[in-house]
N, C-alpha and C positions, 0 to 999 in steps of 0.2 A: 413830559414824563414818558419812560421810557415803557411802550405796552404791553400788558403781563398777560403771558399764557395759561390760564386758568389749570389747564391739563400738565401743566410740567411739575416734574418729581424729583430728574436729578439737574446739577448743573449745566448748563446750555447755554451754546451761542444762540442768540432768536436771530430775526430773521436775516436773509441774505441782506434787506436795505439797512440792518444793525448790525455786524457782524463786528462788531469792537464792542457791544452790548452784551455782557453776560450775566445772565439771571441766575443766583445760586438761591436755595433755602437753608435760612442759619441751620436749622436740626441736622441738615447733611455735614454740616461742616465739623461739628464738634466730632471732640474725639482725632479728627483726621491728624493724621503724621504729621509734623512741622521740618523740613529737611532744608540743607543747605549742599546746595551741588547736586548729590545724587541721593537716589533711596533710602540710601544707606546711611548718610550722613544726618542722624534725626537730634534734633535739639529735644522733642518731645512730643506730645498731644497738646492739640488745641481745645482749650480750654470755654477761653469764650473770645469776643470780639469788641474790643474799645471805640465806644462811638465816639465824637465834639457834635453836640448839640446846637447843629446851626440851620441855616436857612439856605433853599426853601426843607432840603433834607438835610438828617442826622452825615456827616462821612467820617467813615474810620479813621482812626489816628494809631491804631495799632492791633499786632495779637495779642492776648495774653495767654500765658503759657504756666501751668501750674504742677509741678512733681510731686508731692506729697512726700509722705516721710521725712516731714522737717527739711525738705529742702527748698531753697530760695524760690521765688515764681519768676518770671520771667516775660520782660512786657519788650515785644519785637515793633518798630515802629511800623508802620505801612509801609512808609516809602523804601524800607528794604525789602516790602514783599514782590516777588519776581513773578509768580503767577499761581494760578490756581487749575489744580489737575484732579479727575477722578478718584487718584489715589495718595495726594500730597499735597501738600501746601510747599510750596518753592521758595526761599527768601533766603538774601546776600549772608553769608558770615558774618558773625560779630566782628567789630572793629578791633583791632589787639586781640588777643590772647583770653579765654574763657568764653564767658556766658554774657545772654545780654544783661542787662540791668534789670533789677527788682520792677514789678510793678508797683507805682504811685500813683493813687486817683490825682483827680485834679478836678477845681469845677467847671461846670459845663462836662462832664462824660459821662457818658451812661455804659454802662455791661448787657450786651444784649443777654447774655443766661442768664444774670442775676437779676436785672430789670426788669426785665419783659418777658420772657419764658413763663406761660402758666400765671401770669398777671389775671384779672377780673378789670374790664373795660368799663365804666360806670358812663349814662351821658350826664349832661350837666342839668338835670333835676337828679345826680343821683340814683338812676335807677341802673339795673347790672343790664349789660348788654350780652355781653359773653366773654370767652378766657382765649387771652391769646396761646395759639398753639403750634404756630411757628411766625418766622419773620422771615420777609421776601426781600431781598438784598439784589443790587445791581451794579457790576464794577462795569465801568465805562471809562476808555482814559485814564487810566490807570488809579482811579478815584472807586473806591468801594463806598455805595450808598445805600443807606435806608429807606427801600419808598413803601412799605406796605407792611402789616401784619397779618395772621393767616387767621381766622375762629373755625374754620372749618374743620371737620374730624379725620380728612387727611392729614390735616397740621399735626395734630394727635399722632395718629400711625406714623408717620415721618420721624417724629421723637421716640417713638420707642421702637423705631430698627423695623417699621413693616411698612417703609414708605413705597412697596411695588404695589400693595393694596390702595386702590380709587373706590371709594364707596360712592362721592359726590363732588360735585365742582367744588374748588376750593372757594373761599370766600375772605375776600383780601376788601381791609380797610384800609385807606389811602394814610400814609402816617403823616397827611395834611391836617389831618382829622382826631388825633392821634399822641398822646403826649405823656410824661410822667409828672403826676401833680408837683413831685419833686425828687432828687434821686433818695431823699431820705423819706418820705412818703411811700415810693416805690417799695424800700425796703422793709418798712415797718408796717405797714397797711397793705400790703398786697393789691393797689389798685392804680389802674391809668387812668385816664380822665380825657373825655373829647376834649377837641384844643380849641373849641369855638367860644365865643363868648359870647353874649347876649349884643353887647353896642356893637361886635363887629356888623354882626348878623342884621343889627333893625342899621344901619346906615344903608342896607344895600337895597334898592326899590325894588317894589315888590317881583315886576316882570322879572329882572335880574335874579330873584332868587330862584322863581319860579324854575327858569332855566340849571340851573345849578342842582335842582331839585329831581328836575327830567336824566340830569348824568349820573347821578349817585347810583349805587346798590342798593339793595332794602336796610342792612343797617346803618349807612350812612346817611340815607334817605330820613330815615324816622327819627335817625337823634338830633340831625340840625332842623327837621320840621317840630320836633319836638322843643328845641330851646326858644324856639319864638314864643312871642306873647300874642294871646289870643287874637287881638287887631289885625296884628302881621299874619300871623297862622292863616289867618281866613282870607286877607287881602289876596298871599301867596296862592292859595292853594284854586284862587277861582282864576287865577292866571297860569296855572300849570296843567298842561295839555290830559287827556281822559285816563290814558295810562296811567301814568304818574297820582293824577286823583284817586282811582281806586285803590295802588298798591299803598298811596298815606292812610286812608281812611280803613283801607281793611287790614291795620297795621296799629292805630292807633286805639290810645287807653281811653275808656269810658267818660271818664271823667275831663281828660282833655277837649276829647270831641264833643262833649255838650259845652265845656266855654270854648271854645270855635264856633261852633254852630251859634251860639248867642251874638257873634260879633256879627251874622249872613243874615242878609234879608231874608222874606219869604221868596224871593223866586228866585234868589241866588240858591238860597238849598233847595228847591225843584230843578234848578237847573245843574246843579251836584247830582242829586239823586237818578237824574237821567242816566247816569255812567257807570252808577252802583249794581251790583245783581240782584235782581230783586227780589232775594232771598236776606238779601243784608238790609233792604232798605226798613221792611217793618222795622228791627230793631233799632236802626238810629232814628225812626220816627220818636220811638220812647224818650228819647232824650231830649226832645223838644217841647214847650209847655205844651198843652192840649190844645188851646186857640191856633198856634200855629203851625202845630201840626196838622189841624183840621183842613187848615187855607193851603197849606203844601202837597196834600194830600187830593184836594180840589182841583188843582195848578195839571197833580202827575196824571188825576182821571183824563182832564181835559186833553192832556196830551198825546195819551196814550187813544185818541180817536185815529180810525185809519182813513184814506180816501175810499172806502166803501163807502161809510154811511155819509158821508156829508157832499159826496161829489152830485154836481145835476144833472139829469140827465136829457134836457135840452140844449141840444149842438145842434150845428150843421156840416155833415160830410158829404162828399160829391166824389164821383170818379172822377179819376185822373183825368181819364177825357173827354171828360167836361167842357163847354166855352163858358170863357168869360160874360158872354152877355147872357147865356142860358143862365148862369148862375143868381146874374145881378136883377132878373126878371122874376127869378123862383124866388130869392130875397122880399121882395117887393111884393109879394102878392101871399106871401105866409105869414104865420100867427107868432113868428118867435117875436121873444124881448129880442130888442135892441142889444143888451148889454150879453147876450148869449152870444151874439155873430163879432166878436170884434175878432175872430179868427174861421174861417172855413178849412177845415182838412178834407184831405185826399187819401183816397182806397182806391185800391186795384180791383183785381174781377172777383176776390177771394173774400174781400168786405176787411182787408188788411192794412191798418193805418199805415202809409207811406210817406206823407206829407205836409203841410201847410204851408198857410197863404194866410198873409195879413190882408186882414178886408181893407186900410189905407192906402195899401198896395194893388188891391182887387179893381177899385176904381179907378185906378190911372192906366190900366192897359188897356187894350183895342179890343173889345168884342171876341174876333176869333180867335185869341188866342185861347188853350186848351190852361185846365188846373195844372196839368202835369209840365208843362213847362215855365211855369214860374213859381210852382211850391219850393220850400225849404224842405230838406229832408238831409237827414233823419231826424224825426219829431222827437224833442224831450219828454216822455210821457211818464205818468208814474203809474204804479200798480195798485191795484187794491186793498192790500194790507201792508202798503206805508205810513208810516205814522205821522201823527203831524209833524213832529220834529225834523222828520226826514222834507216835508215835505215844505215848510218853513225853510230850508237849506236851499233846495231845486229855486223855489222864490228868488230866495237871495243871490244866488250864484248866477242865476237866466235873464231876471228881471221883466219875466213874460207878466201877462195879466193874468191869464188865463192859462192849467195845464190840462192835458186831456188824461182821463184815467183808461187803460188797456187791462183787458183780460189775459191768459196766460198763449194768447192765439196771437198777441197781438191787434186785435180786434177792440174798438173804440165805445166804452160803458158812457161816459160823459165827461163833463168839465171837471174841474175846480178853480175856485174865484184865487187872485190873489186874497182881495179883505178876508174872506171865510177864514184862511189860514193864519192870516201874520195877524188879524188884530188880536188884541190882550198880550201877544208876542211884542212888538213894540214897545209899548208900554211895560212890562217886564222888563225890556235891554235898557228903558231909559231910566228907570227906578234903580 
């Protein structure tokens, strides 16, 4: 699909690597001159544009061209159209002598004025999305296509003659997405209809959709998150990355997101609510029975502990220039647990964590050797008002046993355990 410039107003080549790529907005078009040859040679105004309703987009099969005053309409095929200019539409002479031929629908076409102009987008429960306010058109190849429609209130300004006014980014729906229930639906009901269906949507696994989910816009986003069934809803949505999570959930209807939420365990929705603001979260707690809310609630206190209160602060540091055998003597003759030394860090003259030394590694060197030339450095440390969550993450990602906690000096407060942190964590990821 060819990439749409949210900011474009009038007709336009895009970029230099498309430059056979031209993005027009139907609103601009209407009205425009229809000439043959030159300026001056005008068949008429353009009226509207003939789509064939195919795959994967709608492409023109012609203009139509309307005189009024009882005069015949006039329907110009495409393939005599020669090109498209700021101030004209360009297109071959009729064949013989006169006018082109009358317009005749046919099925499979649509009228983008008559069809889609100022239509109401429904998703498929039904509910109104918003009105289309123009349509974003792409001739490539000498092929004029439909890939997008506009709901934005520039669409609006564009249609009534004030399209230099930019209030906001347009907001284009992909017309993947996108459809007429039918062209006699179109006309008698004023409404489009998203073009997804329920089976297409539950065939596709869930990680699949997830992704699918992360590309959308917010309206394209919430009407195909919206037509899944609640199973799917919730499988999706804990496989779709933190972004994506919030803009569904601070998107979606009350009543959806409590049957969603019923399909999540308890520490699937603790582990939703982690990404929520938690200004939103009281209120989707409401929508959970009372027991479970209690237990999710319990999940988000424990989580939200920092490594202040739970770090120990039984370590052992040593200057850098320290020996080895100094080390393994002051070891041997002190009161720590065991399970505190399975790491010795190193500080400078400033008391500035700079290093570590695995004590499996402390035993196998010579004596003279000094800390500072066998630490690791730079130390992974965490700070004091990291959360567990973050600090469950450093775990996973390091696979240390043990991380040291640092003040804002860089200065060394104590440990933290790996168990302290990941257990009840585990068990969550396996439930």
């Amino acid at each position: 699909m060819v990439t749409v410039n949210n900011n474009t107003s009038r007709v336009k080549v895009l970029s230099a690597n498309n430059r056979n790529h031209q993005l027009i907005y139907f609103s601009e078009l209407i009205k425009r001159p229809v000439c043959t040859g030159k300026i001056k040679d005008r068949l008429g105004k353009l009226t509207d544009i003939v789509f064939s309703l195919s795959e994967p987009y709608p492409q023109s099969v012609g203009i139509y061209i309307e005189h009024g005053w009882g005069k015949p309409t006039e329907f110009v095929p495409w393939e005599r159209v020669i090109r498209i200019e700021e101030d004209a539409i360009f297109v071959l002479p009729p064949e013989g002598a006169g006018q082109y031929p009358p317009f005749v629908d046919q099925p499979g076409w649509i009228l983008l004025n008559e069809h889609l102009m100022g239509r109401t987008i429904l998703d498929i429960d039904g509910r109104k999305v918003e009105v289309v306010n123009d349509v974003c058109l792409v001739k490539s190849m000498g092929k004029l296509m439909l890939v997008d429609v506009d709901i934005s209130f520039n669409g609006f300004l564009r249609r009534i003659g004030l399209g230099k006014f930019h209030w906001i980014k347009d907001q284009l729906v992909s017309w993947k997405y996108v459809q007429p229930l039918s062209v006699e639906d179109a006309v008698s009901k004023d409404q489009l209809s998203l073009s997804l269906t329920r089976k297409e949507l539950l065939d596709l696994p869930s990680e699949d959709l997830a992704d699918v989910l992360e590309e959308l816009s917010g309206h394209e986003q919430q009407a195909v998150f919206t037509s899944l069934d609640s199973e799917k809803a919730a499988e999706t949505l804990m496989e779709t990355e933190p972004r994506a999570q919030r803009q569904i959930i601070g998107n979606l209807r009350r009543e959806k997101a409590r049957s969603v939420f019923s399909e999540m365990t308890v520490h699937q929705l603790a582990d939703l609510f982690t990404v929520v603001p938690h200004d939103q979260v009281r209120g989707l707690m409401r929508l959970l029975p009372t027991e479970k809310a209690q237990r999710v609630s319990a999940i988000l206190a424990e989580d939200e502990t920092t490594a202040k209160t739970i770090f120990s602060p039984d370590f052992l540091a040593v200057s850098i220039g320290a020996k080895v055998g100094e080390v393994l003597s002051s070891m041997k003759s002190s009161s720590y647990e065991p399970g505190n030394l399975s790491y010795i860090y190193a500080t400078n003259e400033d008391g500035v964590l700079v290093g570590v030394v695995d004590l499996r590694e402390l035993v196998l060197v010579p004596d003279h050797v000094t800390i500072g030339e066998i630490m690791t450095a730079p130390v992974v440390t965490a700070e004091e008002n990291d959360e567990r969550k973050d600090l469950a993450e450093m775990f996973a990602k390091y696979h240390y046993r043990m991380i040291p906690v640092v003040d804002g000096q860089d200065k060394i407060l104590g440990t933290i355990r790996y168990n302290d942190v990941m257990k009840g964590i585990e068990t969550r990821v396996r439930s």
